[in-house]
C-alpha positions as CSV (number, residue, x, y, z in Angstrom):
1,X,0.0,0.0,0.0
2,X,2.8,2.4,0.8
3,X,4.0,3.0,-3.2
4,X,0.5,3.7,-3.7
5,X,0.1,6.8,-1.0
6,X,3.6,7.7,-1.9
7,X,2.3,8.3,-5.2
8,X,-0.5,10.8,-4.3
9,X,0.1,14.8,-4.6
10,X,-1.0,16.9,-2.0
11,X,-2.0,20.4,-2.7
12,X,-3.8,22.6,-1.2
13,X,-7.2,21.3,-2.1
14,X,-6.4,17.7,-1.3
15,X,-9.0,16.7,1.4
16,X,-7.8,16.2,4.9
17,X,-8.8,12.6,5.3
18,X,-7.0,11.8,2.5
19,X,-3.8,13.5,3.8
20,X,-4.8,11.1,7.5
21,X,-5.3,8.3,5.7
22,X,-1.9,8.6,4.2
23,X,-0.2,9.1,7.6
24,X,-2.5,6.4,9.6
25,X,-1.0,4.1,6.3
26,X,2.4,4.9,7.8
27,X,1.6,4.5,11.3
28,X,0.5,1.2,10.6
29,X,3.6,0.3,8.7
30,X,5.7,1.9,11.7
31,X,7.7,3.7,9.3
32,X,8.4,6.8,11.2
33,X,9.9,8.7,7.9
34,X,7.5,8.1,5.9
35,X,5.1,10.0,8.6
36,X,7.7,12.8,9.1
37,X,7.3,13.0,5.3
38,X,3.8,13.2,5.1
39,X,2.7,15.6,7.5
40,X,5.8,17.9,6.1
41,X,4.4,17.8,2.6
42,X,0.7,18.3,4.3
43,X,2.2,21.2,6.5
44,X,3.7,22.9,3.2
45,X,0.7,22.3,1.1
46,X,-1.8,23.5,3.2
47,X,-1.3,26.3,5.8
48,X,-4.9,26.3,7.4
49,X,-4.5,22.7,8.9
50,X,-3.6,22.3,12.7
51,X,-3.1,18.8,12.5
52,X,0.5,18.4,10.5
53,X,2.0,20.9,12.3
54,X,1.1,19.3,15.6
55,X,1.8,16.0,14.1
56,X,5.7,16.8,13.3
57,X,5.9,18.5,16.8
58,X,4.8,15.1,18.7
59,X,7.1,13.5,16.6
60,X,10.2,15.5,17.4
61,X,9.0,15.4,21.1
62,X,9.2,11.2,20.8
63,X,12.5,11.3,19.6
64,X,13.8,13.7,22.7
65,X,13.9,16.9,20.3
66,X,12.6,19.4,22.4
67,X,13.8,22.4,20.4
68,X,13.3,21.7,17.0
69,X,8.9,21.0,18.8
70,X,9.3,24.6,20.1
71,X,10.4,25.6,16.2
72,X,7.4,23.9,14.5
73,X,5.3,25.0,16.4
74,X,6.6,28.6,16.5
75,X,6.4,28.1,12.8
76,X,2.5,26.9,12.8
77,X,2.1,29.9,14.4
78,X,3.8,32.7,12.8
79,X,0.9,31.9,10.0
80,X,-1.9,31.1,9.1
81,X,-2.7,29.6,12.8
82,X,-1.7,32.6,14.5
83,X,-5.0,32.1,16.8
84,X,-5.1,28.1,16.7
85,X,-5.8,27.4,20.5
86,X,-5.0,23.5,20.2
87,X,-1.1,25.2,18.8
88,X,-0.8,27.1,21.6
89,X,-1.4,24.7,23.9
90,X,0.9,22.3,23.0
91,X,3.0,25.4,23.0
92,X,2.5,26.2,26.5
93,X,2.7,23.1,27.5
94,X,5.9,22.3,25.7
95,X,7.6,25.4,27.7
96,X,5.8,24.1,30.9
97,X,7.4,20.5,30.7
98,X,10.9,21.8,29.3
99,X,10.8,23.9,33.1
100,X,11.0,27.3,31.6
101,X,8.8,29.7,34.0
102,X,9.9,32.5,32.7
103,X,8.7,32.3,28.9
104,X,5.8,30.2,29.7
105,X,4.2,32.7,31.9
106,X,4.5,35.0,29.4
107,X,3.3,33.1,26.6
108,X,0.4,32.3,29.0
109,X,0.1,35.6,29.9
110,X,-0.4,36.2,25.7
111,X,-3.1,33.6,25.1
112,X,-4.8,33.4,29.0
113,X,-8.2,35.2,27.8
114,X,-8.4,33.0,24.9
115,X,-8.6,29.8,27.0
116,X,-12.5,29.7,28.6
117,X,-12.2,26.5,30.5
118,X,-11.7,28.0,33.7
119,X,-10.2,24.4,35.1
120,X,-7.9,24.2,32.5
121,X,-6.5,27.8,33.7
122,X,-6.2,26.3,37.4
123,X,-4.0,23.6,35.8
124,X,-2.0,26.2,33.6
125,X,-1.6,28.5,37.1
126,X,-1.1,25.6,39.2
127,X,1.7,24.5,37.0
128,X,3.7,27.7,36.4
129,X,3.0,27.8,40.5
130,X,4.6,24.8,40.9
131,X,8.0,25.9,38.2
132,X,7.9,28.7,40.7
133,X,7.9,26.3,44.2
134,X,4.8,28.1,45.5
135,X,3.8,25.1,46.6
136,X,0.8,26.0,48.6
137,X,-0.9,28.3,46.1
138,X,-0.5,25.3,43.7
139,X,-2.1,22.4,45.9
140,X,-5.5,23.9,45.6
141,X,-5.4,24.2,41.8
142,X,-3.6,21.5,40.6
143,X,-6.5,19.1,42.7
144,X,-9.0,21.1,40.9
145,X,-7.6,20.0,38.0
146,X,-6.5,17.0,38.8
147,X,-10.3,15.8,39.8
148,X,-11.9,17.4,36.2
149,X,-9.2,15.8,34.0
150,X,-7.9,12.9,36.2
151,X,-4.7,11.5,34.2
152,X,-1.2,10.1,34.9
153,X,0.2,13.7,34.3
154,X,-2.0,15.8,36.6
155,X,-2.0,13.2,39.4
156,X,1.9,13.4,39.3
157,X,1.7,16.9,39.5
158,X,-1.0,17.5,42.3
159,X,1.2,14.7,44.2
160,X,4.6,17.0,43.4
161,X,2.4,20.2,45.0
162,X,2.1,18.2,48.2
163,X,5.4,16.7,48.7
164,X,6.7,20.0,48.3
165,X,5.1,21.4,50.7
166,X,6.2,19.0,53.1
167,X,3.1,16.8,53.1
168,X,4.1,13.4,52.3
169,X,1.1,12.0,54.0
170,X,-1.3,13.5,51.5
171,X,0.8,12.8,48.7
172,X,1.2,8.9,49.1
173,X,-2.8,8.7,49.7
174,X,-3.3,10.9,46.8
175,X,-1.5,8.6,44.6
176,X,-2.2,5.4,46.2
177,X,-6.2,6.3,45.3
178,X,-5.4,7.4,42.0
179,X,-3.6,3.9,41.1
180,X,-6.3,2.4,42.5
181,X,-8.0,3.0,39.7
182,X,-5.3,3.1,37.0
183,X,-2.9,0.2,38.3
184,X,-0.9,0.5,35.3
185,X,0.1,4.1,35.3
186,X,3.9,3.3,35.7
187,X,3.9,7.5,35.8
188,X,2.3,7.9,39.3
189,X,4.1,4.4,40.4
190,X,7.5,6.1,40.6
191,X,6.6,9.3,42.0
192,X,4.6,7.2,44.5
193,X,7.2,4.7,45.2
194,X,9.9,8.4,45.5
195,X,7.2,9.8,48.5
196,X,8.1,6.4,50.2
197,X,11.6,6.8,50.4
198,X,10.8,9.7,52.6
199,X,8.2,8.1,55.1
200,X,8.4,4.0,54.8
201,X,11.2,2.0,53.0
202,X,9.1,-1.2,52.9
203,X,6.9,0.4,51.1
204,X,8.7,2.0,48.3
205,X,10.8,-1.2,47.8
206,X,6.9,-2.9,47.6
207,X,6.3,-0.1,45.1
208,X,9.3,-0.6,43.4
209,X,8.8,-4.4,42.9
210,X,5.4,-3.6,41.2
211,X,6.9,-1.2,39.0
212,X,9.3,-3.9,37.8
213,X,6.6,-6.4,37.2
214,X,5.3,-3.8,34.9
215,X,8.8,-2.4,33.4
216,X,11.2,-5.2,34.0
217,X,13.6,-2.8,32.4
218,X,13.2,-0.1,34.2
219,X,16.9,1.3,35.6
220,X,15.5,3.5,37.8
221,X,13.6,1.3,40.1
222,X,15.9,-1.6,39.9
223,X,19.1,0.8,41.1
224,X,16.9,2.4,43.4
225,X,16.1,-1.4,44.8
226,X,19.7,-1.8,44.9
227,X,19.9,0.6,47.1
228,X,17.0,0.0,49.5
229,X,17.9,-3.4,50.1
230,X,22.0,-2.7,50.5
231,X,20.8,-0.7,53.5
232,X,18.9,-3.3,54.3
233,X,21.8,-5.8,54.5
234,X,20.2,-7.9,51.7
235,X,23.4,-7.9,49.8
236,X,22.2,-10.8,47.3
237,X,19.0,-9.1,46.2
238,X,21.1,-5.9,46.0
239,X,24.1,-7.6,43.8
240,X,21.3,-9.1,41.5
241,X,19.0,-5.5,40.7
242,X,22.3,-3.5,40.2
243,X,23.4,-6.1,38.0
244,X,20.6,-6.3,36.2
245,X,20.3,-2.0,36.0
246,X,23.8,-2.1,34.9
247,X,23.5,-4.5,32.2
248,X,20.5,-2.0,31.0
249,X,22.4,1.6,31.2
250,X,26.6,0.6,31.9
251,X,26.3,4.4,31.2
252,X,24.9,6.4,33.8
253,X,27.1,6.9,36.5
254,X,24.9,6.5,39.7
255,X,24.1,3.0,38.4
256,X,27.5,2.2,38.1
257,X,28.2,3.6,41.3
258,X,25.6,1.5,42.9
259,X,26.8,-1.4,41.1
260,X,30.7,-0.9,42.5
């Protein structure tokens, strides 16, 4: 199927679902360049659609390209989607995650009357609270948020607002309620099992455990095991996580640190 897509020219009045259909073809194929490819051509045939330019930006994020996101979407919006609310999101929230207070309150400051949802502004002012370690202006809004759009990333965050301000207590029932009912979320697991360390060590090396039955490859979890159960005197379980996080990232230092 792929020679057949790659033979169709987009212009600017090719439909949009053929233009998704030719990316979804792609997708399906897991051929990564031949998406990039795609939603390039789509991006530079037609300047009124939200969806390439987004598209290319999620792709650079996957591969770790933080800058070159901020760039296409910069681009997207230095045209024809000067006003696109779903670009400037991504926007916002792509200087949100990258920990840049400074130019996403700005930019926030820029689009703010634009966004009506007033929960979604909590979560926005919550966040750049939290960049800002204002930790107890944040709790409130961030579990606003958190309970209208309960996901992986705002349960993380409303949990980070609370250990922050010192309450670990509140933070480990927070998350422990929000696996509850997403047991998979391997997200919330770590920052759940990292509260732990800081009130109940046989708890985060439970925690821990269940994140490696979930990512047996995690390096994270199985160094921090290593640790836990050194401490513990538990030399053989510790010899057998650090080996296994060392033969996973011989790399990073603290691993091989733990490992010595």
């Amino acid at each position: 199927a792929a020679p057949v897509f790659e033979a169709l020219s987009g212009t600017l009045d090719t439909p949009k679902k053929a233009w998704i259909l030719k990316v979804s073809n792609y997708q399906r194929l897991r051929d990564v360049n031949g998406m990039k490819r795609t939603a390039q051509a789509w991006a530079d045939a037609n300047g009124y659609h939200e969806e390439p330019v987004l598209m290319l930006a999620e792709l650079a994020l996957r591969e770790r390209r933080a800058d070159d996101a901020l760039r296409i979407l910069n681009k997207g919006l230095s045209g024809l989607l000067a006003d696109n609310a779903r670009i400037q999101l991504a926007k916002l929230q792509l200087l949100l995650d990258s920990g840049n207070s400074n130019d996403a309150g700005q930019f926030y400051d820029q689009i703010k009357t634009s966004i009506t949802d007033e929960k979604v502004n909590e979560g926005i002012q919550g966040r750049l609270l939290l960049l800002n370690k204002d930790f107890q202006q944040a709790i409130p809004k961030l579990a606003n948020f958190y309970k209208e759009f309960p996901s992986s990333r705002s349960a993380v965050f409303y949990a980070a607002a609370l250990k922050g301000n010192r309450d670990l207590d509140s933070a480990s029932k927070h998350l422990e309620g929000h696996i509850a009912s997403f047991g998979h979320d391997l997200r919330a697991r770590n920052a759940l099992a990292d509260v732990y360390l800081g009130l109940d060590t046989e708890k985060a090396i439970a925690q821990y455990n269940e994140i490696i039955k979930l990512q047996p490859n995690s390096v994270i979890a199985l160094n921090n095991l290593a640790w836990l159960t050194m401490e513990k005197g538990q030399l053989d379980k510790a010899i057998t996580y650090s080996k296994l996080a060392y033969e996973r990232a011989p790399q990073i230092a603290s691993v091989v640190d733990t490992y010595a």
